[in-house]
mmCIF file of the N, C-alpha and C atoms, coordinates in Angstrom:
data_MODEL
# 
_entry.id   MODEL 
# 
loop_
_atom_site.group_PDB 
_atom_site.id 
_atom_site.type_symbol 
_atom_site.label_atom_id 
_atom_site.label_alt_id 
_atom_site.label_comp_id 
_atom_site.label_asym_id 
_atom_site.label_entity_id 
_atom_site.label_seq_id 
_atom_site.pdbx_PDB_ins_code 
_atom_site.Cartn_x 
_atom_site.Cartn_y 
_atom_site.Cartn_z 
_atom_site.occupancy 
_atom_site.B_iso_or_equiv 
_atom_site.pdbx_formal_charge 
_atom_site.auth_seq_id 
_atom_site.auth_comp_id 
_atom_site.auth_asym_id 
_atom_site.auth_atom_id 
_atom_site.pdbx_PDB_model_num 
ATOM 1   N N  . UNK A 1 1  ? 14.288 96.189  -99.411  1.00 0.00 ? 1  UNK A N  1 
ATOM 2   C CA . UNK A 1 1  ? 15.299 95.528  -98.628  1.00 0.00 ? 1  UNK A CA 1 
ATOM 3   C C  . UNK A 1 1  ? 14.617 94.705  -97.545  1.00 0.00 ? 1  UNK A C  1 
ATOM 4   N N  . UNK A 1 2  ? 15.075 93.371  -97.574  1.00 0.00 ? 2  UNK A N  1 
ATOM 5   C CA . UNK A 1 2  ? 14.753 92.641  -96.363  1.00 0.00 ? 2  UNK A CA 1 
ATOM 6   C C  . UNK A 1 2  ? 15.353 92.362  -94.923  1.00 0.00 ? 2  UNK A C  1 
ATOM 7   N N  . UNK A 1 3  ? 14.412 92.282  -94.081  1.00 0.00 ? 3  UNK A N  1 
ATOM 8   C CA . UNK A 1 3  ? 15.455 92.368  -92.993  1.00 0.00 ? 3  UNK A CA 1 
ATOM 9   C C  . UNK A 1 3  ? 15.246 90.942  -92.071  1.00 0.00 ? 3  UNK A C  1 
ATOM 10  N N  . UNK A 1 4  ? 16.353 90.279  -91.720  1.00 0.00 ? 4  UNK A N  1 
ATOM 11  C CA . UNK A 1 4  ? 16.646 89.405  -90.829  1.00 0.00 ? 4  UNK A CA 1 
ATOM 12  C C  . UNK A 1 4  ? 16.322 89.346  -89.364  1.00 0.00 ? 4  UNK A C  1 
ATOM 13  N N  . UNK A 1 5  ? 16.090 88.661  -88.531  1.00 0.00 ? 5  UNK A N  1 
ATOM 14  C CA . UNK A 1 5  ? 16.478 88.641  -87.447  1.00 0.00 ? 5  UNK A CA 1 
ATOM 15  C C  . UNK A 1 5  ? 16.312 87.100  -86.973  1.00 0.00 ? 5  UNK A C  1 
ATOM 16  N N  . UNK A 1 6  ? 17.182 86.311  -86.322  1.00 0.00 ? 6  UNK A N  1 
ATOM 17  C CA . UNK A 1 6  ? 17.502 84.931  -85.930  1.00 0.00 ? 6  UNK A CA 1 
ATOM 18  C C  . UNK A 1 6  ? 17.281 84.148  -86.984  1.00 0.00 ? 6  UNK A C  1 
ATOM 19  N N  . UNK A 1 7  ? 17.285 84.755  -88.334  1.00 0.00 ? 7  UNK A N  1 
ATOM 20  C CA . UNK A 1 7  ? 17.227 83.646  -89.447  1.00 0.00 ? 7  UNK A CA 1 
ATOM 21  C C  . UNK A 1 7  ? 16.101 84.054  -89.789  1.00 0.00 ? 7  UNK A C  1 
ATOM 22  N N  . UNK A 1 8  ? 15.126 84.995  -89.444  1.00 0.00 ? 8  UNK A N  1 
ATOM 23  C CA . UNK A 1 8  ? 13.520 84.818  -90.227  1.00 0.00 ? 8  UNK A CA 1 
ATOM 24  C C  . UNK A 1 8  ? 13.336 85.964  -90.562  1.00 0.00 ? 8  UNK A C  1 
ATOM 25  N N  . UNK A 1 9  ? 12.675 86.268  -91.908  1.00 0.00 ? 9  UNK A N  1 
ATOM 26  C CA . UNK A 1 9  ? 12.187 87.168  -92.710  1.00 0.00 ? 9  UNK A CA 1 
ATOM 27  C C  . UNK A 1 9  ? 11.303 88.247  -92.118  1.00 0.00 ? 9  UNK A C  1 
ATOM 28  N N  . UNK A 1 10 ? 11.704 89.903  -91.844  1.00 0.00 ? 10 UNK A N  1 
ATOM 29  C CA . UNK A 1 10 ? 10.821 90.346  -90.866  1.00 0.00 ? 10 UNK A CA 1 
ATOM 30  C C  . UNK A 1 10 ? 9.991  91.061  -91.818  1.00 0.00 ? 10 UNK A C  1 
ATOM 31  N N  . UNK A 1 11 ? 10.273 91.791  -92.682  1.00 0.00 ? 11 UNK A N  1 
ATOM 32  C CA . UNK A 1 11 ? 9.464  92.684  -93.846  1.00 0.00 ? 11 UNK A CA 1 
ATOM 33  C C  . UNK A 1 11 ? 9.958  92.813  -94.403  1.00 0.00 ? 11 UNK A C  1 
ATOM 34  N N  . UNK A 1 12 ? 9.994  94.073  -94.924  1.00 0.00 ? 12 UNK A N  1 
ATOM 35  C CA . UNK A 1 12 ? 10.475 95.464  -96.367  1.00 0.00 ? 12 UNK A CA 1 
ATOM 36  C C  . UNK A 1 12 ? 10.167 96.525  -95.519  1.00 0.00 ? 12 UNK A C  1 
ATOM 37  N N  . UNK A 1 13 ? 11.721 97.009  -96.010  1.00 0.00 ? 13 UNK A N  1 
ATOM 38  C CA . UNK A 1 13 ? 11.966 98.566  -96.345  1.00 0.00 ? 13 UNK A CA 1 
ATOM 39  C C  . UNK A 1 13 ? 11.515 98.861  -97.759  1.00 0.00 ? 13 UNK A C  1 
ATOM 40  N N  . UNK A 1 14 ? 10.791 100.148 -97.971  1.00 0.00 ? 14 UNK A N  1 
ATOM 41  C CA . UNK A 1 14 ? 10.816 100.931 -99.092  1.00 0.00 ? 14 UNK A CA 1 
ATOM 42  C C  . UNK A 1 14 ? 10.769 102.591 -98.984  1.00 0.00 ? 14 UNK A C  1 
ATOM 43  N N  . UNK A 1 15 ? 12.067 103.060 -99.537  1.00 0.00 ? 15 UNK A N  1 
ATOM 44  C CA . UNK A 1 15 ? 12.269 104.616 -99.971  1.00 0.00 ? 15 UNK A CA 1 
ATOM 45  C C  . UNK A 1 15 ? 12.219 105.011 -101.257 1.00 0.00 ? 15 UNK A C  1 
ATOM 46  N N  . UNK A 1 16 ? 11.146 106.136 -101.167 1.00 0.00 ? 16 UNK A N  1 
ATOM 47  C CA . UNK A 1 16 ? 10.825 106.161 -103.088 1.00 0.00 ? 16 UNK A CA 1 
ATOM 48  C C  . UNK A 1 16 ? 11.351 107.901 -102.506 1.00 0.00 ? 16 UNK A C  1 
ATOM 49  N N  . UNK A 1 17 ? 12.100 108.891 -103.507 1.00 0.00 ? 17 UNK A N  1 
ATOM 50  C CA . UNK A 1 17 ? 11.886 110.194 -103.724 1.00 0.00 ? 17 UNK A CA 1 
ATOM 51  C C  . UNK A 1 17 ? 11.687 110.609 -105.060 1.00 0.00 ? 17 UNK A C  1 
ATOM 52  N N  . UNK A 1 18 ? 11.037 111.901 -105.283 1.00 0.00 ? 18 UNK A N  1 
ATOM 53  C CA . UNK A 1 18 ? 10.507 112.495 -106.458 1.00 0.00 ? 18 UNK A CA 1 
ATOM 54  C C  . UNK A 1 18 ? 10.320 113.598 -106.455 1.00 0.00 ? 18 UNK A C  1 
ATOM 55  N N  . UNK A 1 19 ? 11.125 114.422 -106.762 1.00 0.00 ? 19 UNK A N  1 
ATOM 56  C CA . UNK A 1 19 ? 11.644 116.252 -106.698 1.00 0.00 ? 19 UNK A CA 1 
ATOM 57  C C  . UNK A 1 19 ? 11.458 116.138 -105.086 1.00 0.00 ? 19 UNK A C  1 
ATOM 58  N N  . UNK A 1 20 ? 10.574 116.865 -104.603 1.00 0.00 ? 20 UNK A N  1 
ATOM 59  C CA . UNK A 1 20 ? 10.958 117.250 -103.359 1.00 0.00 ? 20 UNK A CA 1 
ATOM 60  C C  . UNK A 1 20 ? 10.053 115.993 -102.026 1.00 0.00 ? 20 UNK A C  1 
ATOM 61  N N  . UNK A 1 21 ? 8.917  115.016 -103.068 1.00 0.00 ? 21 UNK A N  1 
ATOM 62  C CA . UNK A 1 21 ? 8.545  114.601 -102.124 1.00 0.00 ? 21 UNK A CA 1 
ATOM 63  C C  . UNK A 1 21 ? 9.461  113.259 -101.741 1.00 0.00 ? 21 UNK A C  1 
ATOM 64  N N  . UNK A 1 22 ? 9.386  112.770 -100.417 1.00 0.00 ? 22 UNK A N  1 
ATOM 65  C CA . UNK A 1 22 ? 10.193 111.906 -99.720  1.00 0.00 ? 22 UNK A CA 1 
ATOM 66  C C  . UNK A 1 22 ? 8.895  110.365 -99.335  1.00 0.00 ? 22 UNK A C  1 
ATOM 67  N N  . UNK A 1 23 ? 9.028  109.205 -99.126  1.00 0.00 ? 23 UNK A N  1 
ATOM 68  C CA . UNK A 1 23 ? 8.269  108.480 -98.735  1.00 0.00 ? 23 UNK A CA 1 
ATOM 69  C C  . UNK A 1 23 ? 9.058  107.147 -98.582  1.00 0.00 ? 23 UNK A C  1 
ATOM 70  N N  . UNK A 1 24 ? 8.891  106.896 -97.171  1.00 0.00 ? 24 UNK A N  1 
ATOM 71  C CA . UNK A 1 24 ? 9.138  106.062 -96.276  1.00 0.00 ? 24 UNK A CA 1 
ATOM 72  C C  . UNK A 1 24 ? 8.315  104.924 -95.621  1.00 0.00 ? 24 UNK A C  1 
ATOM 73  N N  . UNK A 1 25 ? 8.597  103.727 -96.119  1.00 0.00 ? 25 UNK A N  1 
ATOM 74  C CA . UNK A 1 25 ? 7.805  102.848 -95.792  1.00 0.00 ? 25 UNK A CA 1 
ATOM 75  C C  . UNK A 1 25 ? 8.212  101.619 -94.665  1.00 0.00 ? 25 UNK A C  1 
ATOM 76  N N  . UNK A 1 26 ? 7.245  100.815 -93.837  1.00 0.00 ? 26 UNK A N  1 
ATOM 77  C CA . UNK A 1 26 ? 8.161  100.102 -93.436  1.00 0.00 ? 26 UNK A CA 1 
ATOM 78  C C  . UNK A 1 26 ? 6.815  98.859  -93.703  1.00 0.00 ? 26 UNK A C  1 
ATOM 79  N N  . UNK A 1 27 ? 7.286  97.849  -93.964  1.00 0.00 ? 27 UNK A N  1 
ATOM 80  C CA . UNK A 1 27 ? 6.262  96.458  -93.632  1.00 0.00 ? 27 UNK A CA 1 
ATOM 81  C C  . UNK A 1 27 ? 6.701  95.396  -92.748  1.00 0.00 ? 27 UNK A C  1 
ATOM 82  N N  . UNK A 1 28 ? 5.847  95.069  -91.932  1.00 0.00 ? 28 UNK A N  1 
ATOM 83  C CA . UNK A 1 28 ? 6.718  94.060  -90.382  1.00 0.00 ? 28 UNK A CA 1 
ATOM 84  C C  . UNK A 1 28 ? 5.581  93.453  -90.673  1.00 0.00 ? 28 UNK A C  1 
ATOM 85  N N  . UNK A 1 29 ? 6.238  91.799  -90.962  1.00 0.00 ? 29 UNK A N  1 
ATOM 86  C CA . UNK A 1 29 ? 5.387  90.794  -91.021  1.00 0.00 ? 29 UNK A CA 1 
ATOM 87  C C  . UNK A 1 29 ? 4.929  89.682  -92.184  1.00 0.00 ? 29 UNK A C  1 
ATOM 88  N N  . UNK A 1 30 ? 5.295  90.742  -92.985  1.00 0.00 ? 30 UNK A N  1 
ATOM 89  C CA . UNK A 1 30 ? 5.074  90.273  -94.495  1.00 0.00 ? 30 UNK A CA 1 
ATOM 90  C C  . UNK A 1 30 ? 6.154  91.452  -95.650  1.00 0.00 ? 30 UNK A C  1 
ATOM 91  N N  . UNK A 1 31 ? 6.738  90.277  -96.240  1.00 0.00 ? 31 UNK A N  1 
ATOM 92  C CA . UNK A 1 31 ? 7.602  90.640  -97.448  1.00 0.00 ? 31 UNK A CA 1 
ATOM 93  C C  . UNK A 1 31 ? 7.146  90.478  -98.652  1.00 0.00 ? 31 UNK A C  1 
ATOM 94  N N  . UNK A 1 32 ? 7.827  91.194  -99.730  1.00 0.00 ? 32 UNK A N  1 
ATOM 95  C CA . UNK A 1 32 ? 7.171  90.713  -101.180 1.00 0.00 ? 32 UNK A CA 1 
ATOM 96  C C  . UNK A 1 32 ? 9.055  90.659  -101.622 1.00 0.00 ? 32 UNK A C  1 
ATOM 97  N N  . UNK A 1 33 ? 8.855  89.505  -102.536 1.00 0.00 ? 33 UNK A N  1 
ATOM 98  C CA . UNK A 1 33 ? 10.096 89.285  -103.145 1.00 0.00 ? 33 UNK A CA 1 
ATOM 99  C C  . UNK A 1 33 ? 10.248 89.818  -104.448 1.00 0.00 ? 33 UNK A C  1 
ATOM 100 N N  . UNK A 1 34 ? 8.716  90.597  -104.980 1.00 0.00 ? 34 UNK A N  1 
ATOM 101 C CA . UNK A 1 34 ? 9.462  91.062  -106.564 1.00 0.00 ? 34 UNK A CA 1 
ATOM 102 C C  . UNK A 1 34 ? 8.458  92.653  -106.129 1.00 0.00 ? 34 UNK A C  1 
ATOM 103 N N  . UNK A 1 35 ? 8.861  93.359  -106.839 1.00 0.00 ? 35 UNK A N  1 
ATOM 104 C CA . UNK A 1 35 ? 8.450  94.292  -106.637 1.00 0.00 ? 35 UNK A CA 1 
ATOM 105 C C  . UNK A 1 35 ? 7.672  94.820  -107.137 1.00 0.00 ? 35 UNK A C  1 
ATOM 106 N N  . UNK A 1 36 ? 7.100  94.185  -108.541 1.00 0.00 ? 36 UNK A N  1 
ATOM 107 C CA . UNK A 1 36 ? 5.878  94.652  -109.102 1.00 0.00 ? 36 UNK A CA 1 
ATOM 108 C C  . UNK A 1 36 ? 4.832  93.695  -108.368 1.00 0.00 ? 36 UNK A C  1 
ATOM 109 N N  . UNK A 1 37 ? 4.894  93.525  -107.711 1.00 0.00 ? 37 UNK A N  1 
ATOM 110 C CA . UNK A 1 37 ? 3.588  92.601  -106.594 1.00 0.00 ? 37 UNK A CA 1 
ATOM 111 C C  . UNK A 1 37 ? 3.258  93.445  -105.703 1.00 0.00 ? 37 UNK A C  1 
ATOM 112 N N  . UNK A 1 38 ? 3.805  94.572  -105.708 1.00 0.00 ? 38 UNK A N  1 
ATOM 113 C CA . UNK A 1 38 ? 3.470  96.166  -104.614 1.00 0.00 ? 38 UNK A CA 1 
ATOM 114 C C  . UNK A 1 38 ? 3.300  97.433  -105.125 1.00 0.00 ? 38 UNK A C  1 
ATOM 115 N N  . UNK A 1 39 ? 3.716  96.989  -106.702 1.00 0.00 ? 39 UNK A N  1 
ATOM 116 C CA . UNK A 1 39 ? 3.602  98.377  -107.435 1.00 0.00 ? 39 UNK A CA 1 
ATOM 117 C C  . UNK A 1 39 ? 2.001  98.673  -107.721 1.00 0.00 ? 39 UNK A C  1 
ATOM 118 N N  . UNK A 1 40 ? 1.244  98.132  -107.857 1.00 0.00 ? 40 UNK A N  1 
ATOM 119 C CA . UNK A 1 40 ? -0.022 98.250  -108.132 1.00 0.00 ? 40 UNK A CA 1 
ATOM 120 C C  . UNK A 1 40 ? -0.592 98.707  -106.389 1.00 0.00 ? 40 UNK A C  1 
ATOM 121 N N  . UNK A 1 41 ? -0.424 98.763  -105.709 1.00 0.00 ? 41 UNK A N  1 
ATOM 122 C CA . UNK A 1 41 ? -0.626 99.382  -104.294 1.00 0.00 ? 41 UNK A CA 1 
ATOM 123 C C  . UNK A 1 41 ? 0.091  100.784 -104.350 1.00 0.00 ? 41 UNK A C  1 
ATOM 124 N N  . UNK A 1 42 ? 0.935  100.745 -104.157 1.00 0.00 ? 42 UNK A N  1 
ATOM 125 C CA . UNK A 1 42 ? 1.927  102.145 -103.809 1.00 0.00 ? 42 UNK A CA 1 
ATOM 126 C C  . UNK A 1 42 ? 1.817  102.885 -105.135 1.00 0.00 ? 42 UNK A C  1 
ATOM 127 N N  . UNK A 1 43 ? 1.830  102.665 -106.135 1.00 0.00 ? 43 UNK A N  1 
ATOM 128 C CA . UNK A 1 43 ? 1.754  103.378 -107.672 1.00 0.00 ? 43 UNK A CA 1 
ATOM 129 C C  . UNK A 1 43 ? 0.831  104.417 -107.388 1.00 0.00 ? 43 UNK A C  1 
ATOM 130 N N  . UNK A 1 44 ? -0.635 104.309 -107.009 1.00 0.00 ? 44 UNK A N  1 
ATOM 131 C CA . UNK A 1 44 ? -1.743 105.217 -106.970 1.00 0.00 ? 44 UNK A CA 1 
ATOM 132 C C  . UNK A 1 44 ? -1.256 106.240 -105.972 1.00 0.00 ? 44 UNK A C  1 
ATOM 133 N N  . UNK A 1 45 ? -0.938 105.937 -104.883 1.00 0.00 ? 45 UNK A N  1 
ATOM 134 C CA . UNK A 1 45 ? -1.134 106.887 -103.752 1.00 0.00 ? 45 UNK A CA 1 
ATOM 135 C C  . UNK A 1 45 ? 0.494  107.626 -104.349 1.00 0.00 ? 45 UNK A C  1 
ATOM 136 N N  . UNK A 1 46 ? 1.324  106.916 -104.547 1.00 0.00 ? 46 UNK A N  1 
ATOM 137 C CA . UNK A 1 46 ? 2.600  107.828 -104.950 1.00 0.00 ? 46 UNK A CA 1 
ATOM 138 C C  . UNK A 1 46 ? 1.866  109.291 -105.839 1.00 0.00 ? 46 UNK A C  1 
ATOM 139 N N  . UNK A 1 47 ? 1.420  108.981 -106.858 1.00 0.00 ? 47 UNK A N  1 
ATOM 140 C CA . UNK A 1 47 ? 1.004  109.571 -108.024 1.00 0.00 ? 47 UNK A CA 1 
ATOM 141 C C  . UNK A 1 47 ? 0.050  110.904 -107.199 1.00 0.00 ? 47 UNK A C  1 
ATOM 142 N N  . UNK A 1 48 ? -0.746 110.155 -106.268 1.00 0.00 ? 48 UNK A N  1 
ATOM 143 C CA . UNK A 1 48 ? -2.038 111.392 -105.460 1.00 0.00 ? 48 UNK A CA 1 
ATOM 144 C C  . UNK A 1 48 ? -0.928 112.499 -105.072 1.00 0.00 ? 48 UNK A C  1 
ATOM 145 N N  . UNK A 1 49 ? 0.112  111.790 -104.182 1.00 0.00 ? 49 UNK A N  1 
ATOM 146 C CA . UNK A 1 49 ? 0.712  112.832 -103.280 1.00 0.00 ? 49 UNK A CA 1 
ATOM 147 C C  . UNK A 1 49 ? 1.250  114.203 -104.018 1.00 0.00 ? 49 UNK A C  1 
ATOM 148 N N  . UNK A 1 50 ? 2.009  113.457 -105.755 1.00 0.00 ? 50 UNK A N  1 
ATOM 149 C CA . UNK A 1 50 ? 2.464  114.485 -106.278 1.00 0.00 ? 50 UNK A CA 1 
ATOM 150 C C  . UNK A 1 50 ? 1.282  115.602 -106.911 1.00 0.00 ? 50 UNK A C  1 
ATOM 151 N N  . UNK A 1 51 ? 0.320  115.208 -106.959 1.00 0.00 ? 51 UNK A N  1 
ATOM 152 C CA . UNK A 1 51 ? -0.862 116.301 -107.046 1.00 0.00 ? 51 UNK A CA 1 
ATOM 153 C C  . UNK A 1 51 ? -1.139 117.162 -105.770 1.00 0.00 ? 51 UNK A C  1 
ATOM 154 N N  . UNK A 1 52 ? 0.198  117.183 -104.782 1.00 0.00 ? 52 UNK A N  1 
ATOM 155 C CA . UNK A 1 52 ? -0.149 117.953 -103.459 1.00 0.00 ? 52 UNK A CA 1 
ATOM 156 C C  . UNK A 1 52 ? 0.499  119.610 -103.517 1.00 0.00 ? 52 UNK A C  1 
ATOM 157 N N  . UNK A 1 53 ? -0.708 120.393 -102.944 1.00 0.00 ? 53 UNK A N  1 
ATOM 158 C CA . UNK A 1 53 ? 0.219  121.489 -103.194 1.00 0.00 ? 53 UNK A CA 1 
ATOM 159 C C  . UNK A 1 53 ? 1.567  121.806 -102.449 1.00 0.00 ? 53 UNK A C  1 
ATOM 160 N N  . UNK A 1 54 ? 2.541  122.252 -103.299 1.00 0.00 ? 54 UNK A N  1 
ATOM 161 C CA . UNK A 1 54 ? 3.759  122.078 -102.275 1.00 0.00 ? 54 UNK A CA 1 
ATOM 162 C C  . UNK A 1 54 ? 4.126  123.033 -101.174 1.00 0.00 ? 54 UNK A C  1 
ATOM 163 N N  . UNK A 1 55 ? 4.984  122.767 -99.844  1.00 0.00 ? 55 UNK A N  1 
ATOM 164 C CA . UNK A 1 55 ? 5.135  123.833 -98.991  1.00 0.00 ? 55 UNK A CA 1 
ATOM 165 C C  . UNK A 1 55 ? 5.175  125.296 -99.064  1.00 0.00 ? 55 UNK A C  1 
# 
């Protein structure tokens, strides 16, 4: 999701969940308009976290 302010493009929101883990992102400054242009970034580390032992 993009966010506005006086007309100009401020970042991305991104919320991914997956059984119990939660991940919250924010980007200020720079947007991506398709989303496989970020999946190759966030894909790896998503994938690490679920190799975490859980609470």
């Amino acid at each position: 999701m993009k966010r506005k302010r006086d007309g100009a493009l401020l970042g991305n929101m991104l919320i991914a969940r997956k059984g119990n883990l939660s991940v919250f992102l924010v980007f200020v400054g720079i947007f991506f308009e398709d989303p496989e242009s970020i999946r190759g970034l966030l894909e790896p580390k998503l994938k690490a976290a679920e190799r975490l032992p859980g609470p």
